[in-house]
PyMOL Python script that loads the backbone (N, CA, C, O; Angstrom):
from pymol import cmd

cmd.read_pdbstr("""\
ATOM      1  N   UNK A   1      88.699  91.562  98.519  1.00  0.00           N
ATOM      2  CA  UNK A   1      88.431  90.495  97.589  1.00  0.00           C
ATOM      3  C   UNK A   1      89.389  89.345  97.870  1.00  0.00           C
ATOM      4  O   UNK A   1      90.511  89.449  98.366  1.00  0.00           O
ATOM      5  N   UNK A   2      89.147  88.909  97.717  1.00  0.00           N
ATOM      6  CA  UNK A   2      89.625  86.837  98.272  1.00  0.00           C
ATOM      7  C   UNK A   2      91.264  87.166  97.144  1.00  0.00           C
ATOM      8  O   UNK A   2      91.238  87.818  96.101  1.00  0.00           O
ATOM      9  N   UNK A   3      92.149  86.703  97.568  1.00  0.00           N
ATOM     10  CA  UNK A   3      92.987  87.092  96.404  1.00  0.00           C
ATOM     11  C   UNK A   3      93.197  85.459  95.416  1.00  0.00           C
ATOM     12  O   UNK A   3      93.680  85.339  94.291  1.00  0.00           O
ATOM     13  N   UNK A   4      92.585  84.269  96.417  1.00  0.00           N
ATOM     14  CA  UNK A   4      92.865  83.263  95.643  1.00  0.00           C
ATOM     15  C   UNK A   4      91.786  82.930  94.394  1.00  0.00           C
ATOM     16  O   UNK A   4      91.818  81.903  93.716  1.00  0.00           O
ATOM     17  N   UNK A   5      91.187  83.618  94.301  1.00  0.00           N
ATOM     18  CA  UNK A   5      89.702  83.712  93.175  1.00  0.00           C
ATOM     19  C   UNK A   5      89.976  84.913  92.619  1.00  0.00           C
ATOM     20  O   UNK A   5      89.899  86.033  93.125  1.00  0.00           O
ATOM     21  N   UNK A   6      90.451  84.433  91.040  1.00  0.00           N
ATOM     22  CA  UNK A   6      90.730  85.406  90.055  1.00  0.00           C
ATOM     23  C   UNK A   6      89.532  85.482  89.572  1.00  0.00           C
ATOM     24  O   UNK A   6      88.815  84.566  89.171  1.00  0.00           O
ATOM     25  N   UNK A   7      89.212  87.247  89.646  1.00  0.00           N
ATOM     26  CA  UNK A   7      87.852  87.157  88.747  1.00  0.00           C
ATOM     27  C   UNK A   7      88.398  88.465  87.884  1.00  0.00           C
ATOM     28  O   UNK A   7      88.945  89.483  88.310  1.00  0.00           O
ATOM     29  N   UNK A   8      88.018  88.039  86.348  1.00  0.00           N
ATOM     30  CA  UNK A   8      88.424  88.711  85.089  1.00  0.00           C
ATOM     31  C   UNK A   8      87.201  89.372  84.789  1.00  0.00           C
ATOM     32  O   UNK A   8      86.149  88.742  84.677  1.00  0.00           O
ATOM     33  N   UNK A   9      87.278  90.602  84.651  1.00  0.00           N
ATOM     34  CA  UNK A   9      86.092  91.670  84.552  1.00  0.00           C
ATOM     35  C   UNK A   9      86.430  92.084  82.976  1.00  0.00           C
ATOM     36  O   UNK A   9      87.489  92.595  82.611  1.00  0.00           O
ATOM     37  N   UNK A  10      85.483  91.807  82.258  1.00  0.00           N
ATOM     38  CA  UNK A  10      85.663  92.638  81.125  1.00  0.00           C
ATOM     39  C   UNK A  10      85.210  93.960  81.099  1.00  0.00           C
ATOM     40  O   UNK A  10      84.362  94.150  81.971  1.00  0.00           O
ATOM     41  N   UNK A  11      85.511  95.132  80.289  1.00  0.00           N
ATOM     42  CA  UNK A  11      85.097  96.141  80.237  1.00  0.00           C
ATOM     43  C   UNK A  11      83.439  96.354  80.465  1.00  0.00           C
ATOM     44  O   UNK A  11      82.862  97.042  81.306  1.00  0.00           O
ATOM     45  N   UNK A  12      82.866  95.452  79.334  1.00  0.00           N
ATOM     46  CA  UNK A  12      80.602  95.053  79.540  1.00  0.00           C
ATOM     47  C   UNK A  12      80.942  95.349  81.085  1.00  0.00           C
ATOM     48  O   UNK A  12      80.780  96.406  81.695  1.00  0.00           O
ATOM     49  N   UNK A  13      81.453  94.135  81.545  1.00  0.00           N
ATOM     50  CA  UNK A  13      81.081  94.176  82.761  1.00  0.00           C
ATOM     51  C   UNK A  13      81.091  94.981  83.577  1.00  0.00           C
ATOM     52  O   UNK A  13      80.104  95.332  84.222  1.00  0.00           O
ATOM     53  N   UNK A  14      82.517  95.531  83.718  1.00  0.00           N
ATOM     54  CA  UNK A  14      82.536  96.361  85.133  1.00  0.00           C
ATOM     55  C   UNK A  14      81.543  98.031  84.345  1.00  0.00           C
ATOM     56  O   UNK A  14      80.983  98.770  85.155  1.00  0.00           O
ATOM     57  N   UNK A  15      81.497  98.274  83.281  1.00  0.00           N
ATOM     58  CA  UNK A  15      80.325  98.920  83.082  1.00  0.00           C
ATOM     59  C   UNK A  15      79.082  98.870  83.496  1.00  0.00           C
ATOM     60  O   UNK A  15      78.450  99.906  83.706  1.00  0.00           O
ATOM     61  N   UNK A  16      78.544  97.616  83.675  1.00  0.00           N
ATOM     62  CA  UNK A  16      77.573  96.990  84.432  1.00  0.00           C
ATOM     63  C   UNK A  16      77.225  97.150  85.512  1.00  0.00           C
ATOM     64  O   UNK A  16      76.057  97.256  85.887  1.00  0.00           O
ATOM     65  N   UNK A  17      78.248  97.192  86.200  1.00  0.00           N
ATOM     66  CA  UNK A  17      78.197  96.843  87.790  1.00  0.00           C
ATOM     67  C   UNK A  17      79.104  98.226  88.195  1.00  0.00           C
ATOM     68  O   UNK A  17      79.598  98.299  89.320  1.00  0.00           O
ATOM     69  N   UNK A  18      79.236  99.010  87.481  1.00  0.00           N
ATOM     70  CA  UNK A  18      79.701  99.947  87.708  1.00  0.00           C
ATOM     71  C   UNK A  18      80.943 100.455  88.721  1.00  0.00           C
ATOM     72  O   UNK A  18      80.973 101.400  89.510  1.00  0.00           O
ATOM     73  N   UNK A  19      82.088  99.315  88.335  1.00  0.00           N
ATOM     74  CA  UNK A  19      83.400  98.837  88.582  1.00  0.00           C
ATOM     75  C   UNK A  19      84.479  99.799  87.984  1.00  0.00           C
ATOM     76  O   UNK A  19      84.848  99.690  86.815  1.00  0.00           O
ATOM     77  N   UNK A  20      84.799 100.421  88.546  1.00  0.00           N
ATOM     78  CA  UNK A  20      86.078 100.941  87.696  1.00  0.00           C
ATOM     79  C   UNK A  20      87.338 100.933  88.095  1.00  0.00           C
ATOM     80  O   UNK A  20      87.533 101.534  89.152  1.00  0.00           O
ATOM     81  N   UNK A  21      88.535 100.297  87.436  1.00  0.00           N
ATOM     82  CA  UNK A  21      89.765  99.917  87.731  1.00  0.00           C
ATOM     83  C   UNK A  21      90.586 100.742  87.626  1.00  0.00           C
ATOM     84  O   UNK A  21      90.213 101.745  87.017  1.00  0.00           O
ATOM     85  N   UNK A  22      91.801 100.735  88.054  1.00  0.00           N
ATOM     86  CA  UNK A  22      93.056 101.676  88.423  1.00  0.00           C
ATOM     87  C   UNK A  22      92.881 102.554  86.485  1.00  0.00           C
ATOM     88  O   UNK A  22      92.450 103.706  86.442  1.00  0.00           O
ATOM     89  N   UNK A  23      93.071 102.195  85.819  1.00  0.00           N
ATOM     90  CA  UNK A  23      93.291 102.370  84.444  1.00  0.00           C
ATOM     91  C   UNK A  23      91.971 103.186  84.081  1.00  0.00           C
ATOM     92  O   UNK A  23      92.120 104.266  83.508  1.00  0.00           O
ATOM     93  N   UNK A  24      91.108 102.883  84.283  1.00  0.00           N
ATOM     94  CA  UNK A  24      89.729 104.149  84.616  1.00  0.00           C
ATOM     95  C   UNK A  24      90.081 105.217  84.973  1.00  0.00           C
ATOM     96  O   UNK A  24      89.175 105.979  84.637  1.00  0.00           O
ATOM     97  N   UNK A  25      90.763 105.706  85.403  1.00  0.00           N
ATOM     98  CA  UNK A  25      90.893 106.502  86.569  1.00  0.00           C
ATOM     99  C   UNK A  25      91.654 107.985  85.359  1.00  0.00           C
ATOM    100  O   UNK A  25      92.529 107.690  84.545  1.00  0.00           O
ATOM    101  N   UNK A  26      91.152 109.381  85.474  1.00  0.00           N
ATOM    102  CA  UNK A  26      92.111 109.941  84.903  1.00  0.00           C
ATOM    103  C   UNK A  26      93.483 110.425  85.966  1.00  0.00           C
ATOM    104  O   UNK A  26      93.335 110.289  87.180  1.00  0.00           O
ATOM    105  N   UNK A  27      94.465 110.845  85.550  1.00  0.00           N
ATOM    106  CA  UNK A  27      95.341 111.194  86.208  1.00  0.00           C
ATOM    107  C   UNK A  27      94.851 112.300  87.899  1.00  0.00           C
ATOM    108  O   UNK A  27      94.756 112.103  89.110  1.00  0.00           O
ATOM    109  N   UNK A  28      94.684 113.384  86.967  1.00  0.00           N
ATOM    110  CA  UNK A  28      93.450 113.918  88.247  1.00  0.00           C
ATOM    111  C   UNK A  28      92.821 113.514  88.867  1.00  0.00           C
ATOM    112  O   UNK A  28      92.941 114.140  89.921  1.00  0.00           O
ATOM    113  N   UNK A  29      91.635 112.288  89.038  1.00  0.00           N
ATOM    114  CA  UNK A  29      91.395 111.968  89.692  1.00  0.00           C
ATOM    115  C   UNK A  29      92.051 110.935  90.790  1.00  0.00           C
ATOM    116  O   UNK A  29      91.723 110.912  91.977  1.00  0.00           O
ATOM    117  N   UNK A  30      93.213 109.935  90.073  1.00  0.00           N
ATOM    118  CA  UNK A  30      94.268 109.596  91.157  1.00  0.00           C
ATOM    119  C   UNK A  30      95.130 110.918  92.319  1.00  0.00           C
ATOM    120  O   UNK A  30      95.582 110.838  93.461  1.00  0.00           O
ATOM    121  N   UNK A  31      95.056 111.790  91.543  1.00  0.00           N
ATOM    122  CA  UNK A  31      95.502 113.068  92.419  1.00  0.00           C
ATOM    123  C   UNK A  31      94.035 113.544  93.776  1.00  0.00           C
ATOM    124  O   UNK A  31      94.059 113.655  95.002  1.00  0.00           O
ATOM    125  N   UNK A  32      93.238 113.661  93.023  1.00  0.00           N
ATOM    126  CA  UNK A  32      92.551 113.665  94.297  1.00  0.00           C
ATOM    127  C   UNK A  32      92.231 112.566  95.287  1.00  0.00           C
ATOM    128  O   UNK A  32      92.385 112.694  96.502  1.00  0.00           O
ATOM    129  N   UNK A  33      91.781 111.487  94.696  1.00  0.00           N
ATOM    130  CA  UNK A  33      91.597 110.355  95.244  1.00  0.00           C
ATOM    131  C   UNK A  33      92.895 110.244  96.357  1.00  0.00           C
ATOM    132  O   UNK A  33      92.657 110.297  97.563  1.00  0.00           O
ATOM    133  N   UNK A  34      94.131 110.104  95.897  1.00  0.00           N
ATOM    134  CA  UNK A  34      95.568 110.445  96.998  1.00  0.00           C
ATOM    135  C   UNK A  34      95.310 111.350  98.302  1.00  0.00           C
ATOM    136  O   UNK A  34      95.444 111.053  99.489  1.00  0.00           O
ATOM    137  N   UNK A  35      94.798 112.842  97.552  1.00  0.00           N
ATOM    138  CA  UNK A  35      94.827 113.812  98.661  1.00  0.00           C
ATOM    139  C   UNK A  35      93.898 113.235  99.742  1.00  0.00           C
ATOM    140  O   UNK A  35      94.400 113.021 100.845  1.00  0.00           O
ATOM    141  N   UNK A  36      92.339 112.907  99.505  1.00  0.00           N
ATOM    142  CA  UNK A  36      91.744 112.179 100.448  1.00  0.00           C
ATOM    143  C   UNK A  36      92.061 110.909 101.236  1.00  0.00           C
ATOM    144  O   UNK A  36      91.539 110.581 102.302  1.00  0.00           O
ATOM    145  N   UNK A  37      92.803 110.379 100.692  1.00  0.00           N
ATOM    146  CA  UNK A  37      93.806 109.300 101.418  1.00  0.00           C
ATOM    147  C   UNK A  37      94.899 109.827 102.473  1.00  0.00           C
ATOM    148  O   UNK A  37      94.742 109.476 103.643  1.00  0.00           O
ATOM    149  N   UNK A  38      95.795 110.496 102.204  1.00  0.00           N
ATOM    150  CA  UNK A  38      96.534 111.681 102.888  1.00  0.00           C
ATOM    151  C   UNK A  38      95.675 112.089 104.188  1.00  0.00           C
ATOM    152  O   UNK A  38      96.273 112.036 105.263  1.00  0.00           O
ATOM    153  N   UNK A  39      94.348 112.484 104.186  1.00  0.00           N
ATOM    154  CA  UNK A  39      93.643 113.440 104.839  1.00  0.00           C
ATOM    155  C   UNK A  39      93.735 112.354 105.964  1.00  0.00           C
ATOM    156  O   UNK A  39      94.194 112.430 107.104  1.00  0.00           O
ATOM    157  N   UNK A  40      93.109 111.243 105.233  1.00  0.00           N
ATOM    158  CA  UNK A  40      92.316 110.081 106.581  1.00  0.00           C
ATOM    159  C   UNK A  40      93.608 109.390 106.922  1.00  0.00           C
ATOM    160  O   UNK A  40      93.553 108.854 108.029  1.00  0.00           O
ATOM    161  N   UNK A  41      94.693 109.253 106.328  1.00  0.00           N
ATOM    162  CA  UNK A  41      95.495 109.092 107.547  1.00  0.00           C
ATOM    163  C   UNK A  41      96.486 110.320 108.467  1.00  0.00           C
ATOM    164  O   UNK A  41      97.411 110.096 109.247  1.00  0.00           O
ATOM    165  N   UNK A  42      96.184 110.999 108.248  1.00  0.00           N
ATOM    166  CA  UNK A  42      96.238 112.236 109.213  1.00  0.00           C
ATOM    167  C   UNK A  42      95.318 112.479 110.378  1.00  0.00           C
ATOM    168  O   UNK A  42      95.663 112.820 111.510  1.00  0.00           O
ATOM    169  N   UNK A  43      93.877 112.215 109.865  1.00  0.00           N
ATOM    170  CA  UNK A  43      92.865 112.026 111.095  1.00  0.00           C
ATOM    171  C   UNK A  43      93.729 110.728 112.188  1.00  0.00           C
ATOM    172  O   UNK A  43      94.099 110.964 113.338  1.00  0.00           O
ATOM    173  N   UNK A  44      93.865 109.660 111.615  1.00  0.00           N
ATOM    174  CA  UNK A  44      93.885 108.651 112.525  1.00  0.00           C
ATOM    175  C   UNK A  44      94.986 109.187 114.102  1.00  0.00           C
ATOM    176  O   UNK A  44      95.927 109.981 114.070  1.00  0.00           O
ATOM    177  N   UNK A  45      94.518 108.538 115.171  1.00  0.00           N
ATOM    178  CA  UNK A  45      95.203 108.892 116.027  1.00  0.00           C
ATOM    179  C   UNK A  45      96.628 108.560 116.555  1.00  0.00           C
ATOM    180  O   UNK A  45      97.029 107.400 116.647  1.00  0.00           O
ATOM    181  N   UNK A  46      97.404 109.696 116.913  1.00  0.00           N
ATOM    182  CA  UNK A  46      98.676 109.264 116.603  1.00  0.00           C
ATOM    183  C   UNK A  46      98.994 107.853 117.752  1.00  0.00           C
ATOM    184  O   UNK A  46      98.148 107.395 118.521  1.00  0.00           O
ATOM    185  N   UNK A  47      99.986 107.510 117.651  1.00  0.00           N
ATOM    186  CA  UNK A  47     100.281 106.206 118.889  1.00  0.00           C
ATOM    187  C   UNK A  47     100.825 106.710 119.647  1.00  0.00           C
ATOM    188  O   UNK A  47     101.638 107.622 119.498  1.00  0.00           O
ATOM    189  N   UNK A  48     100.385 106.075 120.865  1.00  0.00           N
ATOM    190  CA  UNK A  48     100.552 106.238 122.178  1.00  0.00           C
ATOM    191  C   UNK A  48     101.994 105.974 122.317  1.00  0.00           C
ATOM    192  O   UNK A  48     102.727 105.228 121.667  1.00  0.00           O
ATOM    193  N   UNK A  49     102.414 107.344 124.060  1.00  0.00           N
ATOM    194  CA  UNK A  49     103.830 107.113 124.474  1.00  0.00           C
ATOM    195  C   UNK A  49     104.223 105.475 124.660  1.00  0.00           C
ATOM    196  O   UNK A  49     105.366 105.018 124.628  1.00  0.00           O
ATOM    197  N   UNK A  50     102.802 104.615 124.888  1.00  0.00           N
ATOM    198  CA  UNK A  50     102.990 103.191 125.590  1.00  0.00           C
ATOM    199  C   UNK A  50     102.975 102.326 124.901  1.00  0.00           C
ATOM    200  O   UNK A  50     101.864 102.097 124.422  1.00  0.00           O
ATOM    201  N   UNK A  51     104.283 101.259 124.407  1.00  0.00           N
ATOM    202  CA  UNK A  51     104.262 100.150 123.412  1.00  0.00           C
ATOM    203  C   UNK A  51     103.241  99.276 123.858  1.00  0.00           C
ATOM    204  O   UNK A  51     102.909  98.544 122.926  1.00  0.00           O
ATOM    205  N   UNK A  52     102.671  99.071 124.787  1.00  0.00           N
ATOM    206  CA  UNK A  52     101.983  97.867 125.353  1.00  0.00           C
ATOM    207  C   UNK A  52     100.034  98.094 124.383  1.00  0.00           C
ATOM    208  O   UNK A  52      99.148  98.803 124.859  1.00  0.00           O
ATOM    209  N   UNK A  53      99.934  97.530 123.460  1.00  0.00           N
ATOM    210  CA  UNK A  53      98.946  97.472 122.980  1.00  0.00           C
ATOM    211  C   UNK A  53      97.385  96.842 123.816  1.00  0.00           C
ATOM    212  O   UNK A  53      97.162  95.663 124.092  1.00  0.00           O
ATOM    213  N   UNK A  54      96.570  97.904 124.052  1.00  0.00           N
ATOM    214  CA  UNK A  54      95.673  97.429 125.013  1.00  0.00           C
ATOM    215  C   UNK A  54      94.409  97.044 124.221  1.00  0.00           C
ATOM    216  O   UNK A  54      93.976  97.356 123.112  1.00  0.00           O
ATOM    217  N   UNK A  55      93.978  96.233 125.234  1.00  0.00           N
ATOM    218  CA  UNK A  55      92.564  95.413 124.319  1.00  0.00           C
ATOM    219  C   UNK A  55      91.365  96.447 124.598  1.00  0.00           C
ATOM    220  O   UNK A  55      91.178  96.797 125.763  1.00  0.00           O
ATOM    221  N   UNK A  56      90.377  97.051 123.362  1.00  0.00           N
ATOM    222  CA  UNK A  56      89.400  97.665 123.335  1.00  0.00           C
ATOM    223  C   UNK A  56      88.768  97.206 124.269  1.00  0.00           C
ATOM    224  O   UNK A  56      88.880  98.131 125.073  1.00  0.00           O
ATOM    225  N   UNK A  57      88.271  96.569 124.686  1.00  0.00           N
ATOM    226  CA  UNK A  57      87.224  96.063 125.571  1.00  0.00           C
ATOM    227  C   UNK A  57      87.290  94.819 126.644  1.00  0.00           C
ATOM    228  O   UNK A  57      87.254  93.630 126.329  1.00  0.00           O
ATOM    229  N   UNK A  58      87.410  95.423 128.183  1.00  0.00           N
ATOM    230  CA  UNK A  58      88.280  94.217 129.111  1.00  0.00           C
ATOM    231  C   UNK A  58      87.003  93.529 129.605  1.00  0.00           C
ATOM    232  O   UNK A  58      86.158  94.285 129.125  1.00  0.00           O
ATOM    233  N   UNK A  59      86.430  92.728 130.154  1.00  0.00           N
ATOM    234  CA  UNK A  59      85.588  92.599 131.296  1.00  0.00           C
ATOM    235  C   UNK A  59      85.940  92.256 132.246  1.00  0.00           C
ATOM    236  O   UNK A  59      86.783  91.493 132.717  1.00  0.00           O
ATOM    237  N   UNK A  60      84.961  93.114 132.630  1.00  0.00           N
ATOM    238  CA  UNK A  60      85.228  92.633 134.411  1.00  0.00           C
ATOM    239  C   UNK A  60      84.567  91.726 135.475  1.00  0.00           C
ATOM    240  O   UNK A  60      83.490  91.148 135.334  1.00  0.00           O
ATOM    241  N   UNK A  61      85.126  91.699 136.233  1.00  0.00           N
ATOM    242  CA  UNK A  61      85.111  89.788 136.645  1.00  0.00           C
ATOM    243  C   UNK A  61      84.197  90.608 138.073  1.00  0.00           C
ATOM    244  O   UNK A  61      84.320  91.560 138.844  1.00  0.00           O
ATOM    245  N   UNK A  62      83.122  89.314 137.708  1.00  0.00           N
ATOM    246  CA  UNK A  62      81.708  89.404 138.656  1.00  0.00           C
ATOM    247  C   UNK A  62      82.302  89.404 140.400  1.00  0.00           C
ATOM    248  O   UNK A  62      83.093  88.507 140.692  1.00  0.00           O
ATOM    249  N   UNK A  63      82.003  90.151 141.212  1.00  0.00           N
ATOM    250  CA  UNK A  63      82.597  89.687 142.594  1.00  0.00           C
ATOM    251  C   UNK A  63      81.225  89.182 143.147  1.00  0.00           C
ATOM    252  O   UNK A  63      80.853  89.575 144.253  1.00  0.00           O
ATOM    253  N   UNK A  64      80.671  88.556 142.609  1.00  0.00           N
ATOM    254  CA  UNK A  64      79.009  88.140 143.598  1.00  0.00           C
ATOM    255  C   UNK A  64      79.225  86.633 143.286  1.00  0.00           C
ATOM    256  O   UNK A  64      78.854  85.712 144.014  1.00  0.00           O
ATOM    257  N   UNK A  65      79.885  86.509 142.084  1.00  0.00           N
ATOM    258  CA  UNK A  65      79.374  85.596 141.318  1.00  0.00           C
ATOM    259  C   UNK A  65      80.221  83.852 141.977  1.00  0.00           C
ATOM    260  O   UNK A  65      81.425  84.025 142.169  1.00  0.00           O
ATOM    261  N   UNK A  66      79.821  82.619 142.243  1.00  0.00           N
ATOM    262  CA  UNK A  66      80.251  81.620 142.906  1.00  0.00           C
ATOM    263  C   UNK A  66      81.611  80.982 142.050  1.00  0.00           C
ATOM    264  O   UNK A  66      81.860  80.719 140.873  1.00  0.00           O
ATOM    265  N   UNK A  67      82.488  80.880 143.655  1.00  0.00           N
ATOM    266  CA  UNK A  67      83.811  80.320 142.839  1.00  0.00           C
ATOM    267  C   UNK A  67      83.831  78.885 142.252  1.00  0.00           C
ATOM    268  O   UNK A  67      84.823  78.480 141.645  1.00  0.00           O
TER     269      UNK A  67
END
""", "prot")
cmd.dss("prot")
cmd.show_as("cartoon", "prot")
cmd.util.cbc("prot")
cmd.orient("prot")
């Protein structure tokens, strides 16, 4: 969400649109909600022995193609 556009949700609303804010939340479910957070950054892959950050996707340079 844009952080420079305050948008004030009243309760109607985010009922509506079916929004629910930190304060929604019972305690338990911040406990699980955490553990699944926990999980997925555990999946992510650890970093490489190599500081040198490489670009996803290089191309490669045409050898047919006119200088």
């Amino acid at each position: 969400m844009n952080p420079i556009i305050n948008q004030h949700w009243t309760p109607e609303e985010r009922a509506r649109y079916g929004i629910r804010g930190i304060d929604d939340f019972t305690t338990e479910e911040l406990a699980v909600l955490q553990e699944k957070l926990d999980g997925w950054m555990r999946q992510r892959d650890p970093q490489s022995k190599n500081p040198r950050r490489r670009a996803p996707f290089v191309m490669k340079r045409r050898t047919n193609a006119p200088a």
